[in-house]
TORVO-5154 format. One line per 2 residues: number of its first residue (from 1); their letters; for each residue x, y, z of N, C-alpha, C. Coordinates in pm, whole numbers, plus 50000, padded with zeros to 5 digits. Example, Ala and Ser with C-alpha at 12.3 -4.5 7.8 and 13.67 -1.06 7.14 Angstrom:
BEGIN
1	as	51319 49431 50780 51230 49550 50780 51320 49670 50780; 51285 49775 50708 51367 49894 50714 51290 50003 50787
//
This chain:
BEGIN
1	xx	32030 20126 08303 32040 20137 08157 32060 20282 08115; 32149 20276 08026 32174 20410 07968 32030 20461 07858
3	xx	31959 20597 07896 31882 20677 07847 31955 20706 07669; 31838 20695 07565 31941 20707 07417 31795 20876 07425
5	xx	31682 20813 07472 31576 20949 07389 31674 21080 07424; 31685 21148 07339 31673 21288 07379 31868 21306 07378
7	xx	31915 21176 07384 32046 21217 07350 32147 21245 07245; 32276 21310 07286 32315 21355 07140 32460 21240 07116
9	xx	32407 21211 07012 32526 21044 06990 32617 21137 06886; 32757 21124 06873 32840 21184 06814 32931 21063 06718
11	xx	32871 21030 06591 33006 20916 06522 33079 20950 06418; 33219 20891 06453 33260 20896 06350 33269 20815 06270
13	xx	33286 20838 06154 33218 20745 06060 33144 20699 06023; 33097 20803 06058 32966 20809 06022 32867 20812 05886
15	xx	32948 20830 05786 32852 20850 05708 32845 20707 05583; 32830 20584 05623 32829 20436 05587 32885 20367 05671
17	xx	32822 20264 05594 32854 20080 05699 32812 20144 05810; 32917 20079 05935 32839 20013 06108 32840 20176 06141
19	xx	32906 20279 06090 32875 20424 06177 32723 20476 06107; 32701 20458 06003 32567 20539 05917 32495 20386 05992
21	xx	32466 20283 05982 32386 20218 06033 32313 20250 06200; 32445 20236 06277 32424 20303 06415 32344 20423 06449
23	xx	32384 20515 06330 32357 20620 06323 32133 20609 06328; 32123 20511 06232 31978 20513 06207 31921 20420 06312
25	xx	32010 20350 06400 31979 20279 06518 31903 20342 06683; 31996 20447 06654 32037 20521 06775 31905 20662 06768
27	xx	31907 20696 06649 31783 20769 06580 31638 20691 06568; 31635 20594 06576 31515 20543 06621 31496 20506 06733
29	xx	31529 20518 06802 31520 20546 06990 31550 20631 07027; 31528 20786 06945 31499 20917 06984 31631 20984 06993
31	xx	31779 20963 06968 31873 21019 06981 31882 21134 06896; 31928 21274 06868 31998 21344 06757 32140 21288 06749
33	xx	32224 21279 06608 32305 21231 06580 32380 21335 06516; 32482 21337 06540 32608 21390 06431 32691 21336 06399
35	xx	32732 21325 06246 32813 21254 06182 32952 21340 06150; 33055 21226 06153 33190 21275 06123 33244 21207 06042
37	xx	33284 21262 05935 33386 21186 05784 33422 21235 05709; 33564 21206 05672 33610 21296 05546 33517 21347 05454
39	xx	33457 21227 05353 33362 21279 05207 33299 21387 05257; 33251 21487 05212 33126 21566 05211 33046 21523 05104
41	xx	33075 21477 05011 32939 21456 04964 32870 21303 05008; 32921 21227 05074 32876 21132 05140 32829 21157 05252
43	xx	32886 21249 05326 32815 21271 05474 32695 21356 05413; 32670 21407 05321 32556 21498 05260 32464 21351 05242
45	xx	32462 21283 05178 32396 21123 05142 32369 21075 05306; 32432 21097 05351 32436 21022 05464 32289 21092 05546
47	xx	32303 21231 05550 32208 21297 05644 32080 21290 05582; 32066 21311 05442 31957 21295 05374 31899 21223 05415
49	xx	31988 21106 05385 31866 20936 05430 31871 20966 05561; 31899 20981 05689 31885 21000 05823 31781 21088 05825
51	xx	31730 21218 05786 31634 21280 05773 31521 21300 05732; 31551 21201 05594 31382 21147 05541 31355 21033 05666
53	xx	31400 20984 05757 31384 20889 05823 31330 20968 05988; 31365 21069 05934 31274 21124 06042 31406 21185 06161
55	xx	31535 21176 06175 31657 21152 06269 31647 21368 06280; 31744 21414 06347 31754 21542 06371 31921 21525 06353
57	xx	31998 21571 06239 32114 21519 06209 32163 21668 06181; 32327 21650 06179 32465 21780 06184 32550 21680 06146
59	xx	32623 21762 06134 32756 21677 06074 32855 21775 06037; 32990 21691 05991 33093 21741 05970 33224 21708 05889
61	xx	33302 21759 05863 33356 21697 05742 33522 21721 05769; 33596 21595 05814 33737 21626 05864 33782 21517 05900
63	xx	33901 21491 05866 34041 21324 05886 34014 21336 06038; 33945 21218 06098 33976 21181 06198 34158 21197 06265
65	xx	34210 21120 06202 34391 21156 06191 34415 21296 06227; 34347 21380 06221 34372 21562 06237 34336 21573 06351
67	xx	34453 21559 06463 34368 21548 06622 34284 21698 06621; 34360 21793 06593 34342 21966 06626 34219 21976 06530
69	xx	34209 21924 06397 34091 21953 06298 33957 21880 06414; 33985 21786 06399 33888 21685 06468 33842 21757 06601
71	xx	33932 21779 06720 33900 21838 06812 33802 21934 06817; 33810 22039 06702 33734 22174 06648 33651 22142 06598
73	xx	33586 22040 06520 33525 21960 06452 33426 21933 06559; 33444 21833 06668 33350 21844 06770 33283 21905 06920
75	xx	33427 21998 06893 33361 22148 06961 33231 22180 06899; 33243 22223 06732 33118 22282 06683 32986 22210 06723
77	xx	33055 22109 06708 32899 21992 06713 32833 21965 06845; 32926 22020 06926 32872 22031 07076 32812 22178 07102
79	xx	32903 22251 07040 32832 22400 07054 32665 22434 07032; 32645 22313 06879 32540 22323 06810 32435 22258 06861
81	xx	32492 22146 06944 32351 21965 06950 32400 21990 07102; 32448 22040 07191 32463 22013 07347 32574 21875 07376
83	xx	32567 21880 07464 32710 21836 07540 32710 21651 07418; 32753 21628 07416 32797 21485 07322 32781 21343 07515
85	xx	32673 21242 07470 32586 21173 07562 32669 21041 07481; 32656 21046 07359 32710 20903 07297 32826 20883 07200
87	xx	32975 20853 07223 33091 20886 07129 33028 20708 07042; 33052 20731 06912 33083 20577 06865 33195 20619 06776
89	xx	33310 20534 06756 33437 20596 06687 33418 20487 06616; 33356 20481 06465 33383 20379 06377 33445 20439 06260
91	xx	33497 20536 06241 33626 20577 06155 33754 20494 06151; 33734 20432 06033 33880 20380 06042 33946 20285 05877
93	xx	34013 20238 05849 34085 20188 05738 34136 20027 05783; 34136 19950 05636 34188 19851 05659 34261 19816 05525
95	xx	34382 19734 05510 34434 19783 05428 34565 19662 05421; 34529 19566 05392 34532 19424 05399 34683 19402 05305
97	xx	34792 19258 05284 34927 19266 05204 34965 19205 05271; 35061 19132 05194 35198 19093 05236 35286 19211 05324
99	xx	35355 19162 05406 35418 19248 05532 35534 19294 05441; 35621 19214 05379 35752 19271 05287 35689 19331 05195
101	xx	35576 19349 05150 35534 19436 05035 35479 19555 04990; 35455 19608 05218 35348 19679 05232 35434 19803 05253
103	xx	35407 19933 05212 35505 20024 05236 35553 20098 05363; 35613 20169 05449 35537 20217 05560 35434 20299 05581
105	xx	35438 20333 05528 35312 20447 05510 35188 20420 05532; 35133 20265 05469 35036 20214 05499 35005 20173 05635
107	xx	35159 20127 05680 35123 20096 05841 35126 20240 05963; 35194 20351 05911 35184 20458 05956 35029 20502 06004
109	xx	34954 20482 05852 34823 20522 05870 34740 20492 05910; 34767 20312 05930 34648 20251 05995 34624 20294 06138
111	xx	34777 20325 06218 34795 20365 06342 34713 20503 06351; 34744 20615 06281 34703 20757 06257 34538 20745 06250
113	xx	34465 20627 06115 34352 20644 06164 34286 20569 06271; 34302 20452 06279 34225 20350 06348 34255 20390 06476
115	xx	34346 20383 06543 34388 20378 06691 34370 20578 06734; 34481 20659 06657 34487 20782 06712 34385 20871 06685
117	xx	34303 20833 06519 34163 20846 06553 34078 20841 06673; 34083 20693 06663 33984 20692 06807 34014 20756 06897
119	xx	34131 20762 06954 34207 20797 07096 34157 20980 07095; 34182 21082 06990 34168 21210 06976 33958 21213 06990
121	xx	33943 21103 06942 33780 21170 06958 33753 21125 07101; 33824 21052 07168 33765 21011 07303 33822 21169 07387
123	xx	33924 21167 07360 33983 21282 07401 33923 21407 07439; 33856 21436 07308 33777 21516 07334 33678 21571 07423
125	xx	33623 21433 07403 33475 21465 07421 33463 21404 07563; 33600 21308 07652 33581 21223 07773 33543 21379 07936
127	xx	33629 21460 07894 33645 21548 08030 33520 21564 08069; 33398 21617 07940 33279 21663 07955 33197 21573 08035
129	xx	33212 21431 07950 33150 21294 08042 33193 21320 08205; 33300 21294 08225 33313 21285 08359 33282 21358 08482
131	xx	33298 21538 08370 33254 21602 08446 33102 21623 08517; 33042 21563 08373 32883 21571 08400 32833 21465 08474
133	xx	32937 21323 08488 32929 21213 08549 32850 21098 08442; 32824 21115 08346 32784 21058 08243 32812 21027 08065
135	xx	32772 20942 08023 32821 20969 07908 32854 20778 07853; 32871 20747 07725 32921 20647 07669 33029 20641 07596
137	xx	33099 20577 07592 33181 20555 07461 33215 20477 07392; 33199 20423 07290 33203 20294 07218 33308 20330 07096
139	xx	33411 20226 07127 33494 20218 07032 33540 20082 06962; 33545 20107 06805 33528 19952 06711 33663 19949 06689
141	xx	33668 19816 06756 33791 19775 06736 33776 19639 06623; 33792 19533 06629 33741 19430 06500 33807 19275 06559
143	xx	33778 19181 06495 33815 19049 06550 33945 19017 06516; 34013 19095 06439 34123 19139 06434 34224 19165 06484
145	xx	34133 19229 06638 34216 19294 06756 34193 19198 06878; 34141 19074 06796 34185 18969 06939 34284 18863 06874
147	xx	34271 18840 06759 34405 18703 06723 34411 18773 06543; 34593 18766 06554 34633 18861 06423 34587 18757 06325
149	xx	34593 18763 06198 34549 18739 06098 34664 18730 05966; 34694 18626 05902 34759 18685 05763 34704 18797 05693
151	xx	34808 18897 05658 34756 18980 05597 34782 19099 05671; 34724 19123 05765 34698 19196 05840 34778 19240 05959
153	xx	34909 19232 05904 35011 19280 05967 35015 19449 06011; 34982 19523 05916 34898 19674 05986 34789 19666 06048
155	xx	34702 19622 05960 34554 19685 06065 34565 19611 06202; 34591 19505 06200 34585 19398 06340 34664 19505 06464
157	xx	34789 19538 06456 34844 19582 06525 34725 19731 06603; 34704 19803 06466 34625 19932 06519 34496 19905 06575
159	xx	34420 19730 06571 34297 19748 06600 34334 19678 06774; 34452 19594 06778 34503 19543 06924 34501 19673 06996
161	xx	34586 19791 06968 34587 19918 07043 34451 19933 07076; 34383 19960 07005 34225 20006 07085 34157 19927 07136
163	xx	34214 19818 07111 34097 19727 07240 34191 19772 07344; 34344 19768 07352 34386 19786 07488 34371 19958 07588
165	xx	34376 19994 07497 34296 20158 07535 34149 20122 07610; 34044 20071 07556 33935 20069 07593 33959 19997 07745
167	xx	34005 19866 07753 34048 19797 07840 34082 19856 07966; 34200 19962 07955 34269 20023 08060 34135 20186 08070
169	xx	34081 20247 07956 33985 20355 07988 33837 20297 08037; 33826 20152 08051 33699 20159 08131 33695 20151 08254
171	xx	33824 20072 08325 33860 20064 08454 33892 20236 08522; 33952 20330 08443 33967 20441 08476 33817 20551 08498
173	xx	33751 20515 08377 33616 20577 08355 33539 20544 08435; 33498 20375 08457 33354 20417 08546 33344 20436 08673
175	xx	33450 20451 08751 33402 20556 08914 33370 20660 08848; 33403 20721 08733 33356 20882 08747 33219 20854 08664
177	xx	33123 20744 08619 33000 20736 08578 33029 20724 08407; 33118 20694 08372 33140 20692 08212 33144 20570 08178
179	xx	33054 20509 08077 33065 20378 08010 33130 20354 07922; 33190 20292 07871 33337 20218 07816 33315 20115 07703
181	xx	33292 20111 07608 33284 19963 07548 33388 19954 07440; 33394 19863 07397 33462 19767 07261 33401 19692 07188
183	xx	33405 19723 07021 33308 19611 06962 33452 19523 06890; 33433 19374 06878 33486 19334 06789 33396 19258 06646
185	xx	33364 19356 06587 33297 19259 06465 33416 19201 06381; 33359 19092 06272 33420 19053 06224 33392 19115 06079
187	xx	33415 19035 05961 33395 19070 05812 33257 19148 05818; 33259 19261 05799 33097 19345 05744 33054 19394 05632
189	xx	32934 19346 05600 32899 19405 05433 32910 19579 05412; 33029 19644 05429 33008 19795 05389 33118 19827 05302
191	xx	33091 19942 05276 33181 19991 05142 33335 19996 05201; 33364 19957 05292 33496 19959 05343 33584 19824 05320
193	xx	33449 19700 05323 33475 19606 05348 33511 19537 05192; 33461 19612 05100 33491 19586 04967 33616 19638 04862
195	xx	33668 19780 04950 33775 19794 04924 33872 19744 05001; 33880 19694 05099 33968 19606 05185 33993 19477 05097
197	xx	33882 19422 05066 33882 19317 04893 33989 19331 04838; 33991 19455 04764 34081 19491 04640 34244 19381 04686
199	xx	34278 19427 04831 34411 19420 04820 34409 19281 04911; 34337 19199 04947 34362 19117 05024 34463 19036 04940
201	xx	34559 18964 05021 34618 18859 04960 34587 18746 04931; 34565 18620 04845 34511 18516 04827 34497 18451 04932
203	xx	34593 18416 05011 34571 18355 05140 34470 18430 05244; 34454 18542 05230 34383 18585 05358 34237 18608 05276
205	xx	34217 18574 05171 34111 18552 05120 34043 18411 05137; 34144 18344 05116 34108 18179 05159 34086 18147 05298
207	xx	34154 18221 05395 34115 18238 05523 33960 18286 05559; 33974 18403 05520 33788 18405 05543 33708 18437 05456
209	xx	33711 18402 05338 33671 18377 05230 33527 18255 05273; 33521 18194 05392 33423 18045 05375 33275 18134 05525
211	xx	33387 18241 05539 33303 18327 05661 33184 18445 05583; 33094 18437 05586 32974 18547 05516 32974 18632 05594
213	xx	32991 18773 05503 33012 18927 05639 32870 18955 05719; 32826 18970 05825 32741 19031 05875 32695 19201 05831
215	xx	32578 19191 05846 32472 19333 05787 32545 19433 05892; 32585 19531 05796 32596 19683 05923 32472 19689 06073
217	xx	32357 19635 05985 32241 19645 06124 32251 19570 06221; 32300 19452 06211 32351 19354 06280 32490 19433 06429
219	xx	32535 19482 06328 32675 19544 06500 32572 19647 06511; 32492 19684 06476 32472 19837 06495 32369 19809 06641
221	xx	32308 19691 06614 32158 19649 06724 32254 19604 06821; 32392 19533 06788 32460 19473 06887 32535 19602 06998
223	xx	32579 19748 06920 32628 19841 06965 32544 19921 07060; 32371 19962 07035 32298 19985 07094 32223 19919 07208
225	xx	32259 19784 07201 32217 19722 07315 32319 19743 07424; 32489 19733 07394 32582 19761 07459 32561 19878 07522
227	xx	32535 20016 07501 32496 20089 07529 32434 20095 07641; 32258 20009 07626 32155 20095 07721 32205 19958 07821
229	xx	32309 19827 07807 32261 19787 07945 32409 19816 07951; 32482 19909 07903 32592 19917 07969 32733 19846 07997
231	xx	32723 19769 07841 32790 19610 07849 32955 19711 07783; 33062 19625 07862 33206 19639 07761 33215 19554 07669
233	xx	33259 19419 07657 33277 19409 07542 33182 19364 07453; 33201 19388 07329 33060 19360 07252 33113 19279 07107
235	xx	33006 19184 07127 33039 19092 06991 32985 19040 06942; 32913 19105 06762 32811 19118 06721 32747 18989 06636
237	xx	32851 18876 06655 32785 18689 06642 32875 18630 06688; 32796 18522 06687 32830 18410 06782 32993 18350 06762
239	xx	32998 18326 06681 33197 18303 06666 33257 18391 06669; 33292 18499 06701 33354 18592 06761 33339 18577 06903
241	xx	33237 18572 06938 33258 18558 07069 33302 18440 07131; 33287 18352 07044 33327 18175 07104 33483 18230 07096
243	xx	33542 18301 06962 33688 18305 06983 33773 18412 07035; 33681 18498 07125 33730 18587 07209 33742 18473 07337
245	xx	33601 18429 07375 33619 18346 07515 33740 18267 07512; 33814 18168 07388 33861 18041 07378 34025 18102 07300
247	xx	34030 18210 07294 34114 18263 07221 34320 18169 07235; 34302 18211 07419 34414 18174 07445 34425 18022 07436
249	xx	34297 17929 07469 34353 17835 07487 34300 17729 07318; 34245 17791 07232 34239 17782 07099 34358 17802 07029
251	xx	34424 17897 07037 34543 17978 06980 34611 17836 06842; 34692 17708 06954 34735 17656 06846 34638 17578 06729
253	xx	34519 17517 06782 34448 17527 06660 34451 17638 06572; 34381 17749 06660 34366 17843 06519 34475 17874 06419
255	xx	34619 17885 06471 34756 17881 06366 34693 17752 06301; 34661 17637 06355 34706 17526 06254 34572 17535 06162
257	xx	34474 17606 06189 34383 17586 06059 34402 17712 05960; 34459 17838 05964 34535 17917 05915 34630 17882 05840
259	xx	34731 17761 05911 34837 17747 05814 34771 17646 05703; 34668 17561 05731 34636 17448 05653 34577 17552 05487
261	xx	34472 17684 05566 34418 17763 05437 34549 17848 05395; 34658 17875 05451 34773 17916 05391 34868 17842 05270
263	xx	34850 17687 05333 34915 17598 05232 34758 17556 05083; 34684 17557 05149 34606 17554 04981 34597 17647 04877
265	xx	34656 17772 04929 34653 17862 04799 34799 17887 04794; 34937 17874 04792 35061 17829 04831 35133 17717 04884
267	xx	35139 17656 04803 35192 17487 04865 35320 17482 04908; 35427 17553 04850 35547 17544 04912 35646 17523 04990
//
């Protein structure tokens, strides 16, 4: 089992939903934490509550998307808290539409944050792991990134990339002692998950619209357990994981109950 006392967990996205949750997870089993996210005055909110809570918290304030910002970003934070023991990369965007309606830009970015995000913070921080022969890395990918979704013609694509990154970097990682994981949660109650709301399309509202989001604490206990026994993939309830196991040979059901919630809010 991977040791959390005394280690230094590095997230991005830290500062709300499953990264600020983790964050107070990982801090109550003795970790120091540093947070990474654009807001500053949210990552300021963020450390507060981590600190009345008793956590030993740093942080930092920079677009994941900025490989070179980001890179420098967790130089400091290594300079400051010692070598980085725990990456969690939950920085990321979702950003839901019709495919003819969506501009490129939107799909540009989902790639820039979700996937090359992740990819630049692993980047970083992987040489040190290997060199030291230790280390974790957990990267959120979403249920998303196992069967596409209406709607979700951007994010799906950028959250498939990082499961397949993780996939091919754990087989590479653990001879040299580096742990590897993937979370796929599904719908989560955080402030991300409510502006993802705004733009859903009717249909992909009716799609999982009948599904209730799981608590940030919920992936966060599921992410920390991944952790200390060392598990890859991780999946923080029970139907996600039934439709990771059953995925391929589910597939044409799942189109046909998709198309059935596609034709009730569009009959055509």
């Amino acid at each position: 089992m991977t040791r959390l006392f005394g280690a230094h967990a590095v997230i991005t996205g830290g500062s709300s939903g499953i990264g600020l949750a983790t964050a107070h997870a990982l801090a109550a089993r003795g970790a120091s934490v540093s947070l990474v996210a654009r807001d500053p005055e949210r990552l300021a909110a963020a450390a507060a509550e981590l600190t009345a809570a008793g956590a030993t918290v740093r942080t930092a304030s920079v677009d994941v998307a900025d490989g070179d910002a980001l890179r420098t970003a967790l130089d400091e934070l290594v300079g400051a808290a010692g070598p980085c023991d725990v990456l969690i990369t939950s920085a990321g965007q979702a950003r839901p539409g019709h495919f003819l309606q969506l501009d490129d830009d939107v799909f540009r970015r989902m790639v820039e944050v979700d996937y090359f995000g992740t990819l630049y913070a692993i980047r970083a921080v992987a040489p040190a792991m290997v060199e030291r022969h230790r280390g974790s890395i957990v990267a959120i990918s979403s249920a998303a990134g196992l069967v596409g979704i209406y709607g979700y013609t951007a994010y799906a694509p950028a959250k498939f990339a990082v499961r397949g990154l993780c996939e091919a970097l754990r087989d590479e990682l653990r001879p040299a002692g580096v742990h590897v994981a993937c979370v796929f949660p599904p719908d989560v109650d955080t402030p991300q998950l409510a502006e993802e709301n705004r733009w859903k399309p009717a249909e992909t509202a009716a799609i999982s619209g009948t599904i209730r989001p799981l608590p940030a604490s919920q992936v966060a206990d599921a992410i920390v357990r991944a952790i200390e026994r060392e598990r890859f993939a991780v999946y923080p309830d029970r139907p996600t994981a039934v439709l990771a196991a059953l995925a391929p040979l589910a597939a044409p059901l799942v189109r046909r109950l998709i198309d059935r919630k596609v034709r009730s809010v569009n009959p055509r």
